[in-house]
C-alpha positions as CSV (number, residue, x, y, z in Angstrom):
1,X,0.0,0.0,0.0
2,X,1.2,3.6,-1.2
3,X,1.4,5.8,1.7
4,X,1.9,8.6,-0.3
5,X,-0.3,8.3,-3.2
6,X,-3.0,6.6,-1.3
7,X,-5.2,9.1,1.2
8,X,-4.6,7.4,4.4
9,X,-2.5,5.3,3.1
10,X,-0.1,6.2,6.2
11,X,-2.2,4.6,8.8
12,X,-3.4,2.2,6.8
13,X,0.5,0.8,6.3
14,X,1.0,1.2,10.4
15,X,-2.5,-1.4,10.6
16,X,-0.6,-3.4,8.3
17,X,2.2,-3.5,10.3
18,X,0.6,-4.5,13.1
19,X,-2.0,-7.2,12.5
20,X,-2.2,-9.9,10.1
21,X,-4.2,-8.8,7.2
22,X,-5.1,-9.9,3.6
23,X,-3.9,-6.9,1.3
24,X,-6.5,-7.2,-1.5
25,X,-5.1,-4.9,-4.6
26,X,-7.5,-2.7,-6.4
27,X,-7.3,-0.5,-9.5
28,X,-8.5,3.0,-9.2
29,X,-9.5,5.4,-12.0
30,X,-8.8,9.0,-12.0
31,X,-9.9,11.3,-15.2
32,X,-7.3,14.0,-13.9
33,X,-4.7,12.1,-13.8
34,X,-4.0,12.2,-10.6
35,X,-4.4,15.8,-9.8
36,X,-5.7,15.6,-6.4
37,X,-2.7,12.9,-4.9
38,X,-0.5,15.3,-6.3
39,X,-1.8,18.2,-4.6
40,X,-2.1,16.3,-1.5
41,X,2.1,15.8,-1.9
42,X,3.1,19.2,-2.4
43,X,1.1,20.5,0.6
44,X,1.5,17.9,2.9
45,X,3.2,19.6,5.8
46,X,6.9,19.4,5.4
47,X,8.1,17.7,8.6
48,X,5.0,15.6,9.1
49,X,4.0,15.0,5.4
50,X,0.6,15.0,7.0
51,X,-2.3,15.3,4.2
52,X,-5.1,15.4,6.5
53,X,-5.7,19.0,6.5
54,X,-4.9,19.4,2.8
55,X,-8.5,21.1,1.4
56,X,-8.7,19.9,-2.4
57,X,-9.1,22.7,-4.4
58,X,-9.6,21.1,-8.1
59,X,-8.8,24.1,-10.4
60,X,-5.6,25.1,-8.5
61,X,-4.6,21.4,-8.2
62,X,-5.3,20.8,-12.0
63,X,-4.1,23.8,-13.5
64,X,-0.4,23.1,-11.3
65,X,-0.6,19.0,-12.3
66,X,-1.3,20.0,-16.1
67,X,1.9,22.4,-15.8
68,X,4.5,19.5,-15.0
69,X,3.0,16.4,-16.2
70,X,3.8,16.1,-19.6
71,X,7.9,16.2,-18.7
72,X,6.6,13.8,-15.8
73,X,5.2,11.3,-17.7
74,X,8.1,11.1,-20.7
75,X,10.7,11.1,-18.3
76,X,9.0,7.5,-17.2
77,X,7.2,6.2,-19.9
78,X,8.0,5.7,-23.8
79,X,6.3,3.7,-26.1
80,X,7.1,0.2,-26.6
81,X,9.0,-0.4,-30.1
82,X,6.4,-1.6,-31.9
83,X,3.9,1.0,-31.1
84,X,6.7,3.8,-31.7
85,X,7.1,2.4,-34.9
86,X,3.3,2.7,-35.6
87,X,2.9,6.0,-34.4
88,X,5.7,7.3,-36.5
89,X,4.4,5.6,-39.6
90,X,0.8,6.9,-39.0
91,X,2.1,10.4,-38.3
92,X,4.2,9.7,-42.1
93,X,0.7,9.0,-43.5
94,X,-1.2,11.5,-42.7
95,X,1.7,13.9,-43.0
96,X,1.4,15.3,-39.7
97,X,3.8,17.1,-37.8
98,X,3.8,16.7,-33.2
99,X,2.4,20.1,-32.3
100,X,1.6,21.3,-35.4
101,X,-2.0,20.0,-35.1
102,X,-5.3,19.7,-33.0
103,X,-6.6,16.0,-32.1
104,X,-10.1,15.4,-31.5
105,X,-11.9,12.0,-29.9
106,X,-15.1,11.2,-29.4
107,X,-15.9,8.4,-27.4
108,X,-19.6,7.2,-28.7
109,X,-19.7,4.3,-26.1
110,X,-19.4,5.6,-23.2
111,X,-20.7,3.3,-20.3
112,X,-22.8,1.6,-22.9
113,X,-20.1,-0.6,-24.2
114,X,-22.3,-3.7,-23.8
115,X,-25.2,-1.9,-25.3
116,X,-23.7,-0.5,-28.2
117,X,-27.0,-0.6,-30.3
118,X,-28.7,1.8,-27.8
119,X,-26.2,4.4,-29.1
120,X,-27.9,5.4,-32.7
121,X,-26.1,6.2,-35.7
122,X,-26.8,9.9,-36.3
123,X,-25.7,10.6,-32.8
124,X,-23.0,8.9,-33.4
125,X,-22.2,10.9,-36.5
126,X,-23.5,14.3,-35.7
127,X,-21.6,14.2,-32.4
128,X,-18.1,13.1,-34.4
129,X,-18.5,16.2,-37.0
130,X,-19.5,18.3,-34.0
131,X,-15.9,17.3,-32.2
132,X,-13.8,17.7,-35.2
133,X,-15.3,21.3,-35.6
134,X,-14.3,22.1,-32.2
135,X,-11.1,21.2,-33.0
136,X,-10.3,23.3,-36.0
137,X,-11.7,26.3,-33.8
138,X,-8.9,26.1,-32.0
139,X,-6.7,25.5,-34.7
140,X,-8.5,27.2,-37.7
141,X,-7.6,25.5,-40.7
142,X,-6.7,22.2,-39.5
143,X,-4.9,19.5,-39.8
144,X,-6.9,18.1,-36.8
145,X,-7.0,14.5,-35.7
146,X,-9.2,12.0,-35.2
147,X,-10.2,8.9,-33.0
148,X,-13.3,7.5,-32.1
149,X,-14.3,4.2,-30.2
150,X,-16.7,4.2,-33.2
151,X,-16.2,2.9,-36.9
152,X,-19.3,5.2,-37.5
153,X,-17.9,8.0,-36.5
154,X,-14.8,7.5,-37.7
155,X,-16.0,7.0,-41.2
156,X,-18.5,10.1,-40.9
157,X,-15.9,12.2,-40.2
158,X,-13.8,10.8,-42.9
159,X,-16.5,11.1,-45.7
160,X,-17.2,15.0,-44.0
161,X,-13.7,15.8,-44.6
162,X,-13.8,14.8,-48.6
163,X,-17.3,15.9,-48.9
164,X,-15.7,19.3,-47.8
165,X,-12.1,19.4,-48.6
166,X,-10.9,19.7,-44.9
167,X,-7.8,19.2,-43.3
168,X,-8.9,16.3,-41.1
169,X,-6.6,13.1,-40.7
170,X,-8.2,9.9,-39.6
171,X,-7.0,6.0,-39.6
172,X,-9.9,3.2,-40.0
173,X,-9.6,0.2,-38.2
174,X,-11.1,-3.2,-39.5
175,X,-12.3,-3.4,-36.0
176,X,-13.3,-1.1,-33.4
177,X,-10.7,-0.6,-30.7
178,X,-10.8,-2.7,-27.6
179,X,-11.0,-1.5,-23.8
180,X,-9.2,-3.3,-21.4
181,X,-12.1,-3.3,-18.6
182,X,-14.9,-4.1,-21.1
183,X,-12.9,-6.5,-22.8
184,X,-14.3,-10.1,-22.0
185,X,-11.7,-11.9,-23.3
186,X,-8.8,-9.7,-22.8
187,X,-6.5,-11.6,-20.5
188,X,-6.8,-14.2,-23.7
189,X,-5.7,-11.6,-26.2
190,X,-2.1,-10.8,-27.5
191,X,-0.6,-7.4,-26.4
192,X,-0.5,-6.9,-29.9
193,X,-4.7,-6.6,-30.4
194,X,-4.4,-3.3,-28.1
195,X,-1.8,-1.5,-29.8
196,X,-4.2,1.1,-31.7
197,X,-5.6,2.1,-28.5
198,X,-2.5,3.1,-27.1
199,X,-1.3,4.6,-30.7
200,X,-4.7,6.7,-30.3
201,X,-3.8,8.4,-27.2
202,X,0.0,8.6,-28.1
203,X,-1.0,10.2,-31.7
204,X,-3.4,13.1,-29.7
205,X,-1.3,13.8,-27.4
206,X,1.0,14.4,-30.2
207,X,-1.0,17.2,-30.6
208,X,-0.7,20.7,-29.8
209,X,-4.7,21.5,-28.9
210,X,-7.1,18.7,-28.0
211,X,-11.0,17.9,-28.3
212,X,-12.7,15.7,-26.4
213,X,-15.9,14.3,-25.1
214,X,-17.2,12.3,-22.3
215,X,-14.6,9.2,-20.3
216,X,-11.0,10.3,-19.7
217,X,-9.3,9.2,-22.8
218,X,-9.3,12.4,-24.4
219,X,-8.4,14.6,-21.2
220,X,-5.3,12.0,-20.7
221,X,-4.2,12.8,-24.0
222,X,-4.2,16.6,-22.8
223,X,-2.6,15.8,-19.9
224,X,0.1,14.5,-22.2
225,X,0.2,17.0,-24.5
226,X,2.8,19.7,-25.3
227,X,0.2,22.3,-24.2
228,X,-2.2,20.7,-22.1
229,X,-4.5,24.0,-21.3
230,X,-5.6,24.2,-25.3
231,X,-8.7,22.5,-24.9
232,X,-12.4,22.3,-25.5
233,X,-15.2,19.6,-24.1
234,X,-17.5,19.3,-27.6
235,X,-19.4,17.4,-25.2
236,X,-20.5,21.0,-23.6
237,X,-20.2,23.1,-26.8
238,X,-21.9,23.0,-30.1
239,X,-19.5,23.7,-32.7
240,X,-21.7,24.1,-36.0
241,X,-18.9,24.8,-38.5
242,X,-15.8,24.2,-39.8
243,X,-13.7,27.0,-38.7
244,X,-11.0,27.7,-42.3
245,X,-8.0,29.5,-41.4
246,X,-8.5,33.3,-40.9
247,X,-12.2,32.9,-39.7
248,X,-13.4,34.1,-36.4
249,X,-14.3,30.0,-34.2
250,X,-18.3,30.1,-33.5
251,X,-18.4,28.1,-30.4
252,X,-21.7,28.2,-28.2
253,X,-22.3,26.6,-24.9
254,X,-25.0,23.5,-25.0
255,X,-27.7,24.1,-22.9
């Protein structure tokens, strides 16, 4: 047990100590990335490192987390060679350059992954346009990326940018790409089937401004990008048009 990234995780590693116990390990899932353990460390009193008293306050604790944890994370992490060498050959294909683009996801089945059919079409496609325009508002003119737990949203985007002539890159999978939790089978699979996922993530983050919706996929990607306060939820704001380079963004808040 963490005592420092686990709240009371100090006393709970004295009872530990103490007593015979069965440690049972769990997973926990944070959509900030850890924000609030990290705020709890940095004013945990200095002599003590007591975070008892620590108040949570989430837009001083995010907007400090977001600062540092890009050089964070690649000073632990790097892609495995396999999925470095698909993200550079995806980034060769649709000739984009890291930072030089906005990324955009939209994650159709969200909490519905085993009732995929109650999620209709239209939404699905209406929703994907609506993220991708987001995007371009904050980078007028494109290129913008996208990725989408949906093959319907990835191809509505796809035929929206060639009906249009837009600046939008996306990659179509022969499959949709697989979650880990809502994966059945996925102790089974090989390492290998979730390789686009984490080419996904690695590919917006990649990007210099993101767009996302609903789940934390897309606001990881933020927290991993190169300028992680360049973003917009197109889950909150209707973005009715492309935005071409030079034009004023029309962004309105959904009510």
């Amino acid at each position: 047990v963490s005592s420092t990234y686990l709240r009371g995780g100090k006393e709970i590693t004295k009872r530990f100590r103490k007593a015979r116990a069965t440690v049972i390990e769990s997973k926990v899932q944070d959509v900030f990335g850890g924000a609030f353990m990290y705020q709890q460390v940095v004013l945990a009193d200095d002599n003590t490192k007591d975070v008892s008293n620590v108040e949570y306050n989430h837009s001083i604790a995010l907007d400090t987390y977001e600062k540092i944890y890009h050089d964070l994370f690649y000073a632990l992490f790097k892609p495995s060679p396999p999925v470095e060498d698909l993200i550079q050959q995806k980034l060769r294909l649709g000739n984009l350059t890291p930072a030089e683009y906005a990324s955009s996801h939209h994650r159709a089945f969200y909490s519905v992954n085993d009732q995929k059919h109650k999620v209709r079409p239209k939404v699905q496609r209406n929703m994907a346009i609506n993220a991708v325009n987001c995007a371009s508002a904050m980078r007028p003119g494109g290129p913008v990326y996208f990725a989408s737990d949906s093959q319907i949203s990835v191809e509505a985007v796809k035929k929206y940018s060639q009906d249009n002539n837009l600046s939008i890159i996306t990659f179509p999978e022969t499959e949709e790409l697989l979650h880990i939790d809502k994966t059945p089978d996925w102790e089974s699979r090989n390492a290998s089937d979730f390789y686009p996922t984490f080419v996904d993530l690695l590919l917006m983050a990649n990007g210099r401004c993101q767009s996302y919706g609903k789940g934390g996929f897309g606001r990881f990607a933020a927290l991993l990008s190169i300028e992680s306060s360049c973003v917009v939820s197109h889950h909150q704001y209707s973005c009715s048009n492309w935005t071409a380079a030079g034009e004023t963004p029309h962004v309105v808040a959904k009510k």
